[in-house]
KEZA-773850 format. One line per field, with one value per residue (C-alpha): x, y, z; residue number from 0. Coordinates in steps of 0.05 Angstrom, whole numbers, plus 5000, padded with zeros to 4 digits. Layout:
// residues N
east = c(X;...)
north = c(Y;...)
up = c(Z;...)
resi = c(NUM;...)
***
This chain:
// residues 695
east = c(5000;5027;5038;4983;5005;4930;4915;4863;4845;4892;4950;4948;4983;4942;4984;4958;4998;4994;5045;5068;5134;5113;5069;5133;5177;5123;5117;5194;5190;5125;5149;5217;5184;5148;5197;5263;5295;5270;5290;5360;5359;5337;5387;5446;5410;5422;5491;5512;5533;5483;5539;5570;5518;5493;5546;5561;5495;5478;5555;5519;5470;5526;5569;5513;5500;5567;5582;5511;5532;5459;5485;5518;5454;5419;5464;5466;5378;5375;5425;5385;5314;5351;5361;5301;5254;5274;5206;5207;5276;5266;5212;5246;5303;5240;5219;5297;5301;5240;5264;5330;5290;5255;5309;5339;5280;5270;5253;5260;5291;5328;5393;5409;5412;5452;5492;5476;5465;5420;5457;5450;5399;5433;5374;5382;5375;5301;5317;5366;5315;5268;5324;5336;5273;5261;5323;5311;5236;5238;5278;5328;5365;5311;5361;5414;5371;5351;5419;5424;5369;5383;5460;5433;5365;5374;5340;5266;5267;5265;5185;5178;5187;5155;5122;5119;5190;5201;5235;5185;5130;5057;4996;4920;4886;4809;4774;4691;4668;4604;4564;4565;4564;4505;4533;4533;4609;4682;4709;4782;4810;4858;4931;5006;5033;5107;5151;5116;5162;5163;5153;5112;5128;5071;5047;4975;4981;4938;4964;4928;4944;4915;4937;4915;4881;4903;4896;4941;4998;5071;5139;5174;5234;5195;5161;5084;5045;5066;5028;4960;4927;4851;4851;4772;4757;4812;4842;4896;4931;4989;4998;5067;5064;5114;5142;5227;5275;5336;5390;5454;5510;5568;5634;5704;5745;5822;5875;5922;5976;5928;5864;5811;5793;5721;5712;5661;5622;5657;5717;5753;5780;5755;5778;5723;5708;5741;5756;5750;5711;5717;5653;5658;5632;5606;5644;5685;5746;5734;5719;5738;5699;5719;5677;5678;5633;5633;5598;5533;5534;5556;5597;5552;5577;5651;5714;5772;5788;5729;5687;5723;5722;5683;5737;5706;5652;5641;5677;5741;5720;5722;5649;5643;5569;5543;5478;5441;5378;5341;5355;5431;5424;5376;5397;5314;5278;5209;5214;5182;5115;5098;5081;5033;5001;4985;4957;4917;4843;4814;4844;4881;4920;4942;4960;4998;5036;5045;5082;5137;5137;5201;5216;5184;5141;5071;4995;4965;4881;4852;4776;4755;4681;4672;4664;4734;4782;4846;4882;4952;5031;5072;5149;5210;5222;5278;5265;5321;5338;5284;5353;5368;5297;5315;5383;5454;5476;5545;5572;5623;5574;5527;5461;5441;5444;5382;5355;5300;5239;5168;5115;5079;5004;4935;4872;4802;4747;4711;4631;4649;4710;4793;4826;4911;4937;5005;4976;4985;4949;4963;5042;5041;5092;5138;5157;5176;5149;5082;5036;4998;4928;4891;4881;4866;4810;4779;4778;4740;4688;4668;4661;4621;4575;4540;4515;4521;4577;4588;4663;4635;4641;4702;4735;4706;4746;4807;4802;4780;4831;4798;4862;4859;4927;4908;4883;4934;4964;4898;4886;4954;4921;4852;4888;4925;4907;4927;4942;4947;4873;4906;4935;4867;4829;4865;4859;4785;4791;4831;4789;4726;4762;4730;4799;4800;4859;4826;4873;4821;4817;4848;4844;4886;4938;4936;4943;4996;5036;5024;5048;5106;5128;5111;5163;5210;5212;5213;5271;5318;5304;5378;5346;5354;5411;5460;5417;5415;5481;5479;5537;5583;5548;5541;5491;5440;5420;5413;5339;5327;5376;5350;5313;5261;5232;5240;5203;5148;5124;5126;5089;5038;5077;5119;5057;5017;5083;5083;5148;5195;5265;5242;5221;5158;5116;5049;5109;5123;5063;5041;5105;5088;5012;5032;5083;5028;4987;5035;5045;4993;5003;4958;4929;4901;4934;4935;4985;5038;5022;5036;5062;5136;5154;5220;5264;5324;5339;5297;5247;5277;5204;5178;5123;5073;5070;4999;4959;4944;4888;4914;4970;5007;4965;4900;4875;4888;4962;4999;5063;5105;5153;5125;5167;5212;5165;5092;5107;5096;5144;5102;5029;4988;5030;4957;4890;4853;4788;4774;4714;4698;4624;4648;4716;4707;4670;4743;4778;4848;4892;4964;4991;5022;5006;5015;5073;5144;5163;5157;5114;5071;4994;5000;5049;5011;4933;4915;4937;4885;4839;4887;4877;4805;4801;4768;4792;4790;4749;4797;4777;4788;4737;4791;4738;4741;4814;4861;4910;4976;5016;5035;5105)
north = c(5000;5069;5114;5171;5243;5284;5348;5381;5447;5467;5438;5373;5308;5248;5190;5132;5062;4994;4978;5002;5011;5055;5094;5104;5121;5169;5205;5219;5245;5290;5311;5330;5371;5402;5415;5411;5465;5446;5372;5396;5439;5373;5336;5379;5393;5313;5313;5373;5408;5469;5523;5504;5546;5585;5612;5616;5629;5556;5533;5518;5460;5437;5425;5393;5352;5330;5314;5275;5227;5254;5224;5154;5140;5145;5098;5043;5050;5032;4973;4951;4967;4918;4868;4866;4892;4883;4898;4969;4976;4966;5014;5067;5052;5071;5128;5155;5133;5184;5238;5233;5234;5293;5331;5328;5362;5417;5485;5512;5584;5581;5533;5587;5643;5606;5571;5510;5443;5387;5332;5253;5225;5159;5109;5123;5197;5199;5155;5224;5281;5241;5241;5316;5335;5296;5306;5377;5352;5325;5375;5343;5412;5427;5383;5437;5480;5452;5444;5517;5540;5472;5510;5587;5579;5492;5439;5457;5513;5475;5459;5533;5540;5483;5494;5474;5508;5550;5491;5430;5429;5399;5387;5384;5323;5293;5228;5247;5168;5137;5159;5230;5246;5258;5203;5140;5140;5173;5243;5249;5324;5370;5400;5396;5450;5460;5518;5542;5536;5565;5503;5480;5413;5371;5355;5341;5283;5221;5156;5105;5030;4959;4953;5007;5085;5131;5203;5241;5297;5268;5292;5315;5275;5213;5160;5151;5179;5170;5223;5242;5184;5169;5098;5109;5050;5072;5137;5153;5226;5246;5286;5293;5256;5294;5236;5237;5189;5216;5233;5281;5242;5290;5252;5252;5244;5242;5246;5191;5183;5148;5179;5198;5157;5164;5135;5073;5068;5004;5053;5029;5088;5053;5080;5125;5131;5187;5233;5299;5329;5381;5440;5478;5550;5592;5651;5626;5583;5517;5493;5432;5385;5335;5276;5231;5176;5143;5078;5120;5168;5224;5281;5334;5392;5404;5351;5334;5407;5429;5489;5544;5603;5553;5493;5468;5456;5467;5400;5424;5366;5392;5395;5341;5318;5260;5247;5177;5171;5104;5106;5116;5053;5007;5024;5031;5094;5058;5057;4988;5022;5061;5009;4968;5042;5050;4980;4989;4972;4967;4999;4936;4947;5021;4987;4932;4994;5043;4978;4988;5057;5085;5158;5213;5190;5202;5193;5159;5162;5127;5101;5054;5046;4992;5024;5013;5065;5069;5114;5100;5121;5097;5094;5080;5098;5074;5047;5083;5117;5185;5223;5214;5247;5313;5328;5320;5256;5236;5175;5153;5133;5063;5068;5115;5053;5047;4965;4971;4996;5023;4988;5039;5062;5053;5100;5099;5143;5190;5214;5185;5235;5225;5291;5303;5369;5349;5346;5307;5241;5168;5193;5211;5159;5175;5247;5306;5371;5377;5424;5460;5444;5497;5469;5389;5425;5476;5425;5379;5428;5456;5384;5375;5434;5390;5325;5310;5334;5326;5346;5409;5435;5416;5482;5520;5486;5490;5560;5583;5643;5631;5647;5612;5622;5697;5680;5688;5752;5778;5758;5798;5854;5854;5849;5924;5985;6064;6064;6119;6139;6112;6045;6037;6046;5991;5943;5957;5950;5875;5854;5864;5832;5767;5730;5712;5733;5752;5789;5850;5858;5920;5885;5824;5876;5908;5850;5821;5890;5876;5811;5825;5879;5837;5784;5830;5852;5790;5768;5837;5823;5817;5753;5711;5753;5687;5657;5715;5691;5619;5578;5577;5524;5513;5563;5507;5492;5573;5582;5522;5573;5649;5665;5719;5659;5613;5671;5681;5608;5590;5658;5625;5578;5640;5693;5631;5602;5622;5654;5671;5693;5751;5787;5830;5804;5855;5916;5881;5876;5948;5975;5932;5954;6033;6031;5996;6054;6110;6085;6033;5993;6038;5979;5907;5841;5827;5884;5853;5783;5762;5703;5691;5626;5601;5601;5577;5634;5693;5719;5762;5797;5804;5780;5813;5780;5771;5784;5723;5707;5655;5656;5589;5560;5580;5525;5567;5552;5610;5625;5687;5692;5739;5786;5786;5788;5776;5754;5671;5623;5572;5551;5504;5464;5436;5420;5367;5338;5260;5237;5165;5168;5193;5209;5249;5305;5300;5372;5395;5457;5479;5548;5559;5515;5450;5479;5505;5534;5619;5645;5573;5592;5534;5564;5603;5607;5561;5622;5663;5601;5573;5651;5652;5574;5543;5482;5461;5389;5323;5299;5237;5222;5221;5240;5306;5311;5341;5295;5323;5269;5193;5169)
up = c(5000;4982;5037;5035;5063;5076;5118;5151;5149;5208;5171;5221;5194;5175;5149;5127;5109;5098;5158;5223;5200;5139;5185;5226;5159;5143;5212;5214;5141;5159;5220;5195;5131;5185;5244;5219;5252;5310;5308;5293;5351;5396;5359;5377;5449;5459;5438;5469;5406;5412;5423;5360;5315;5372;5399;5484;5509;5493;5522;5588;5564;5528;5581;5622;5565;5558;5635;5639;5584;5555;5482;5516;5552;5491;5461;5520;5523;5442;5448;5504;5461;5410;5447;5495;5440;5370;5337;5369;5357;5287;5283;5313;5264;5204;5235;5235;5169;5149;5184;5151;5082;5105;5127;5054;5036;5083;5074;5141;5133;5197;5173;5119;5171;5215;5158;5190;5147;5176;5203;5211;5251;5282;5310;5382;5363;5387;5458;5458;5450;5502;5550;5538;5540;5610;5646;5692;5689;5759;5788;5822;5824;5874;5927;5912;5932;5996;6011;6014;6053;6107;6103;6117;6157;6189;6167;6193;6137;6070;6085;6080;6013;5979;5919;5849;5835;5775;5737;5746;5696;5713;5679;5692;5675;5693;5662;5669;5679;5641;5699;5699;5625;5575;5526;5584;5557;5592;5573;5590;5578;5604;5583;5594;5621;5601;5571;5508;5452;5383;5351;5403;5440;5424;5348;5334;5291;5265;5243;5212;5188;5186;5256;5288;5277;5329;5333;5389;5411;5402;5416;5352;5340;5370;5338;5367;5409;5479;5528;5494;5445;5433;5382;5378;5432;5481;5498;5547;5586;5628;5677;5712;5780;5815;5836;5861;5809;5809;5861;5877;5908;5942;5913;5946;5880;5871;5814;5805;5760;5712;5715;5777;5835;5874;5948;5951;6009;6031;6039;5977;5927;5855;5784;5759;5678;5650;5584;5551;5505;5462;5448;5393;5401;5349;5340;5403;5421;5434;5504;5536;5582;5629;5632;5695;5714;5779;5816;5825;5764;5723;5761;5728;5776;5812;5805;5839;5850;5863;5831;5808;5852;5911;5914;5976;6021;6093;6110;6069;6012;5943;5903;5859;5852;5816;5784;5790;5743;5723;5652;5660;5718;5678;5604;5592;5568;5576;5490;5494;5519;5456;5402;5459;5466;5393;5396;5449;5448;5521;5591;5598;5539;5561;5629;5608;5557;5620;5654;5608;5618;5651;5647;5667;5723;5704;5731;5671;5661;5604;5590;5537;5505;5553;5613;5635;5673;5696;5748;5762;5770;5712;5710;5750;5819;5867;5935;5982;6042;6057;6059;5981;5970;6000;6003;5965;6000;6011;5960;6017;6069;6062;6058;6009;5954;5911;5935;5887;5851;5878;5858;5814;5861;5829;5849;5826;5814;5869;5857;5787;5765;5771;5775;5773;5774;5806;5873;5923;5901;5877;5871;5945;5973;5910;5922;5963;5933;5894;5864;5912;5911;5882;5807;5832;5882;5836;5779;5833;5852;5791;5753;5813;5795;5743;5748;5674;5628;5560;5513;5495;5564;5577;5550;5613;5648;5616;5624;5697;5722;5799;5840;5913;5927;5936;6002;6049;6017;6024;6096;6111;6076;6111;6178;6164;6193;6197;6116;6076;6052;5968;5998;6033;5980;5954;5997;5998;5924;5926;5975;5942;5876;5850;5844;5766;5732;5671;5616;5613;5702;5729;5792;5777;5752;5820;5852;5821;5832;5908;5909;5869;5913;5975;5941;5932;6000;6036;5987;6004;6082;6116;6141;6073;6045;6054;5999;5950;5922;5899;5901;5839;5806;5731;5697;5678;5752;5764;5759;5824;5869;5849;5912;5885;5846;5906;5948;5894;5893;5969;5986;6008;6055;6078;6091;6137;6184;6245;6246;6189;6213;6251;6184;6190;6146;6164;6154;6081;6061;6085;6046;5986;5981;5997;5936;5895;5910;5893;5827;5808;5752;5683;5654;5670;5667;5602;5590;5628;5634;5554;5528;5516;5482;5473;5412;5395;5343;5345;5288;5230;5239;5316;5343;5386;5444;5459;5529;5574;5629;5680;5735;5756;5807;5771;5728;5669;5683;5650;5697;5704;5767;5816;5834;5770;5717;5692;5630;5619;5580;5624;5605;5567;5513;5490;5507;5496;5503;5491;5479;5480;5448;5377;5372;5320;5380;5406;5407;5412;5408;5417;5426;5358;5307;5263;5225;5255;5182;5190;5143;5135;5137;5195;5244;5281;5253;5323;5369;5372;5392;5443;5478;5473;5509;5434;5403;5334;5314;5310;5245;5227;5168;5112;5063;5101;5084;5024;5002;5004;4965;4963;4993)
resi = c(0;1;2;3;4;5;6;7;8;9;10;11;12;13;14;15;16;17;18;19;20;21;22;23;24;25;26;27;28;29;30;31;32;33;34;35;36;37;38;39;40;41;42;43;44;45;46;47;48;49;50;51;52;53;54;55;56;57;58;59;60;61;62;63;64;65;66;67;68;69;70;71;72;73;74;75;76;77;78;79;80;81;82;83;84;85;86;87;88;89;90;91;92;93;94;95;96;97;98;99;100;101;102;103;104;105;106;107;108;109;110;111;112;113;114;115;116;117;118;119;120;121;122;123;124;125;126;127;128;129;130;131;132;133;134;135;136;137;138;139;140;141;142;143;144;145;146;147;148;149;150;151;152;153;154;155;156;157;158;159;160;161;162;163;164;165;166;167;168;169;170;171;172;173;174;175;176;177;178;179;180;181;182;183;184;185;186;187;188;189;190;191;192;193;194;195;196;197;198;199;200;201;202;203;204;205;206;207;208;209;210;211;212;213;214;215;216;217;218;219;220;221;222;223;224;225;226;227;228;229;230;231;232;233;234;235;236;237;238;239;240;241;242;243;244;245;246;247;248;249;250;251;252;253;254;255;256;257;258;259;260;261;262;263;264;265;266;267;268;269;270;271;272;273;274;275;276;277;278;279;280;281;282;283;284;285;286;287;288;289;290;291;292;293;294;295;296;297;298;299;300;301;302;303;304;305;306;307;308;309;310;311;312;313;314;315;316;317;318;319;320;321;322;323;324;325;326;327;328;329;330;331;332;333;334;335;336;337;338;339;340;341;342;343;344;345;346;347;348;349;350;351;352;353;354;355;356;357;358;359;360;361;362;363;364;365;366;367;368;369;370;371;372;373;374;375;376;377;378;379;380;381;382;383;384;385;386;387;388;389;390;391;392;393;394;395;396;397;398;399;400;401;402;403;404;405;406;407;408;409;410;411;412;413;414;415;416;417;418;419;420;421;422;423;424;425;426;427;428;429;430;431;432;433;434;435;436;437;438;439;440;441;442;443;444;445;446;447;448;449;450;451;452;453;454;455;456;457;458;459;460;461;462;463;464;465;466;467;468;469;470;471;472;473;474;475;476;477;478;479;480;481;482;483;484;485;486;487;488;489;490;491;492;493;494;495;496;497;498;499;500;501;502;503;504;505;506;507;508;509;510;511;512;513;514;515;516;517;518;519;520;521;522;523;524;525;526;527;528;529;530;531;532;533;534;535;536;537;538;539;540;541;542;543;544;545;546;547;548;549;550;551;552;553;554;555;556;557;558;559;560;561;562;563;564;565;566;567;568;569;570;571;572;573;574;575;576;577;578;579;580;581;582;583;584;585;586;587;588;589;590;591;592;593;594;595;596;597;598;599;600;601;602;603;604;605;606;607;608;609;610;611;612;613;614;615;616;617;618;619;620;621;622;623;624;625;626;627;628;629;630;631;632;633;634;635;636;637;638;639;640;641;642;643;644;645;646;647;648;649;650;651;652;653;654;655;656;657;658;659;660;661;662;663;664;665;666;667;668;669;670;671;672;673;674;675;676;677;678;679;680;681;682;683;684;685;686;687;688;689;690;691;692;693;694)
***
């Protein structure tokens, strides 16, 4: 059967084929005439080559690249997928062949700017742009962090400012059951919340062969679809579970005459792995890297001699810390999980997928047509000491081995709805920090404002700007007294406010000027001035240690404690709300609170960038940093609604659009929907398609 190549009117692939494999040759060929700038840009990001056309703003992920072995990992997980799993290893083989075919062909303006010509995909290049994509998704830099503040302010402090941190990413996610919708059958919706990237990071996408028909979001540069699918009897989400998988050992490391030497926890110095690399720089001389591997991991930060500038800690040891992550340990990127998932016709076929699943951690939900549902954890997580959870622990002491995996937790339904929002649920016994729970309750309470729901009411959801984490910042303000007759005014004005951070709301503006002077404040007090300067760590891990961000998402925490350092909070928030009032902010929120997406190489023509509703614990997820700035590079990657009466009433959106080619009618006509909170119809009627060509 000849490949067929069709489109929709939104410019959304849908290949059909007489095979799985030349489905998979034809998604790597599609998605590389589509995205090829921004596979090469994964590509090099997974090799650790990014500096080399970008020049020394992108030398940082490089060098973390390098040190983590990003590219060897990569390498170890395909030989593994060979050997364990030769079918899927062969169809990922396809799908590289495709997009090596495709990248031949492309027209993407961005390599002649930057002069750069696309290179090879190799077949474990995909297992590569998985891992890079993944590997700051749990936040293990989060323990360096903790480190600090358990340093500066003792132990007792680090609960203090929990919070989703400004490098984790989360999702909302809620399966309606049979029981509570108009149809008698599920409705699964909700929407990934991750930086927002020009391309985006999800493709809307439908492949269909003899085996299976499956219409979903994927990963560009990887075959399937992995988080978001709907195969017409069975459909399946993600949300991230927030779950702890990887850990930061503290390494005593020493030179010998023929290499470097780490200590073993038996007290035995062992030969680590090590050799340099070289990074070219754009414009720049090169740079190298030393790589060194011990027993437990990667040394991703520090060596033998320490950091430069910090060659020591407190104990006189020099900083060397390693990283230990399940794919690195196992040699398994959970790879073998994505053909089962295309294959899948009931719940039990999505749950015997998900128990091949290995990295990230997610809650899965799916619902098939008969009446089944599933709530669980899928993915890897090691059983070890509480210590390794929270805290950089030391490699030369037993009993911070890994003896083990968790056994993954299952939930079910309450009042006939499953709701994830990175809360504290299933995932519980897995991790440290989650989301607070704002978006999991509201999302509870207002599918519980209808006894029936149906997929077309699922956008109303998506988009609520309610803001209960406004609360206790307002509490601090109804409790002042003896203001100024402007700054009481006010506060008379915020606490009348409805809460919604609507684009268009004057209030939400003013509000959002409070807080962010209130962070401010409570970040410059003498109190927390040992953590305004982070140690000298490499630039990647920055964002976990700035504490204006750190203040901005644990206000909450740090307005309701009893005590915070001596700092008086009722005098910082009286400050904050009197400068507010001086000069309040001219416009509402929409003016300040725009969307900023990510891009590797900026536009020869600017973009506006456009006003958003939402804040980052509203379900409307859109995330600035209070304190620094309103504008988001956080939000809604897609949304998506699953219906399991007709797929065809399905819905989906992303924030850009199908095509990452500038000036394609495709690359950015789903925008303005995505801001108003519409979706556009999943077609999958191929008489309602234009054929694009045969391959």
């Amino acid at each position: 059967m000849v490949t067929e190549i069709y489109r929709d009117a939104w410019g959304i692939p849908h290949l059909r084929a007489g095979s799985a494999a030349e489905l998979a040759r034809a998604q790597g060929r599609v998605t590389a005439g589509d995205r090829a700038w921004q596979l090469e840009i994964e590509r090099h990001r997974a090799q650790g080559t990014t500096a080399s056309f970008l020049g020394g703003s992108a030398l940082a992920w490089d060098r973390f690249a390098r040190r983590a072995r990003l590219d060897d990992t990569a390498r170890r997980c395909f030989a593994d997928l060979e050997r364990r799993d030769p079918e899927t290893a062969r169809w990922v083989r396809v799908y590289v062949d495709g997009v090596n075919e495709g990248l031949a062909d492309s027209p993407a303006p961005e390599f002649a700017r930057t002069g750069l010509t696309p290179g090879r995909w190799e077949p474990w290049t995909p297992l590569g742009v998985w891992l890079a994509t993944h590997i700051l998704f749990a936040g293990f830099p989060a323990k360096l962090w903790r480190e600090q503040v358990a340093a500066h302010l003792g132990a007792d402090a680090i609960g203090l400012f929990a919070a989703d941190g400004p490098g984790t990413s989360g999702s909302n996610g809620w399966l309606v059951g049979g029981e509570r919708t108009v149809t008698g059958q599920a409705v699964i919706a909700g929407d990934p919340h991750r930086w927002i990237e020009d391309p985006g990071v999800y493709q809307q996408i439908h492949l269909s062969c003899p085996e299976f028909d499956v219409v979903g979001l994927a990963v560009p540069g990887v075959p399937g679809i992995a988080h978001f699918g709907h195969t017409g009897t069975v459909a399946w989400a993600i949300t991230n579970a927030m779950s702890d998988y990887q850990d930061l050992y503290r390494e005593r490391l020493r030179r010998t005459g023929v290499g470097v030497e780490a200590l073993d926890p038996d007290g035995v110095w062992r030969r680590a792995v090590r050799h340099t690399e070289t990074v070219e720089v754009a414009g720049e001389d090169p740079v190298e890297v030393e790589v060194i591997e011990t027993g437990r991991g990667p040394v991703i930060i520090g060596g033998p001699e320490g950091l430069d500038g910090d060659p020591a800690d407190s104990s006189g040891v020099p900083v060397a810390i390693s990283l230990r992550h399940p794919p690195r340990v196992t040699g398994d990127l959970g790879f073998a999980a994505l053909l089962p998932l295309l294959r899948a016709r009931r719940v039990a076929d999505v749950d015997g997928a998900f128990d091949r699943w290995a990295e990230p951690v997610n809650v899965v939900q799916a619902a098939d047509t008969e009446g089944g549902v599933l709530h669980r954890v899928a993915g890897r997580v090691p059983l070890r000491a509480g210590t390794n959870s929270l805290r950089v622990v030391p490699a030369w002491e037993p009993g911070h081995e890994w003896r083990g995996w968790h056994v993954p937790p299952r939930a079910g339904l309450t009042d006939g709805v499953a709701v994830m929002a990175n809360q504290r649920g299933p995932a519980a016994p897995l991790g440290v920090e989650f989301a607070p729970p704002h978006r999991a309750d509201r999302i509870t309470a207002l599918l519980a404002g209808k006894e029936r729901w149906s997929a077309a009411g699922m956008p109303a959801i998506h988009t609520d700007t309610h803001l209960a984490s406004a609360s206790p910042l307002l509490d601090r303000l109804d409790a002042l007294d003896d203001l100024t007759p402007e700054a009481a005014a006010l506060r008379d004005r915020l606490l009348g406010w409805d809460r919604r951070m609507d684009a268009g709301s004057a209030d939400a503006a003013l509000y959002a000027a409070v807080r962010g002077a209130v962070v401010r404040r409570l970040a410059a007090h003498p109190a927390l001035a040992a953590l305004t300067t982070p140690p000298v760590y490499p630039e990647v891990f920055q964002p976990w240690l700035a504490l204006v961000p750190r203040v901005g998402f644990a206000l909450e925490h740090l307005l309701r404690a009893e005590e915070l350092f001596g700092i008086d909070r009722p005098a910082a928030v009286r400050a904050a709300i009197e400068e507010v009032a001086l000069r309040p902010p001219a416009g509402v929120w929409g003016d300040t609170h725009r969307l900023a997406p990510w891009r590797a190489l900026e536009p020869e023509q600017p973009y506006d960038e456009p006003g958003l509703s939402g804040d980052h614990d509203c379900v409307l997820c859109t995330s600035g940093v209070p304190g620094l700035t309103d504008r988001a590079a956080r939000g809604p990657a897609a949304r998506y609604v699953w219906d399991l009466a007709r797929r065809e009433d399905s819905r989906w959106v992303v924030p850009l659009g199908a095509s990452g080619v500038p000036g394609s009618p495709h690359h950015r006509d789903q925008l303005p929907l995505w801001l108003a909170g519409d979706l556009v119809p999943v077609v999958t009627d191929w008489t309602q398609l234009k054929k694009e060509r045969d391959v």
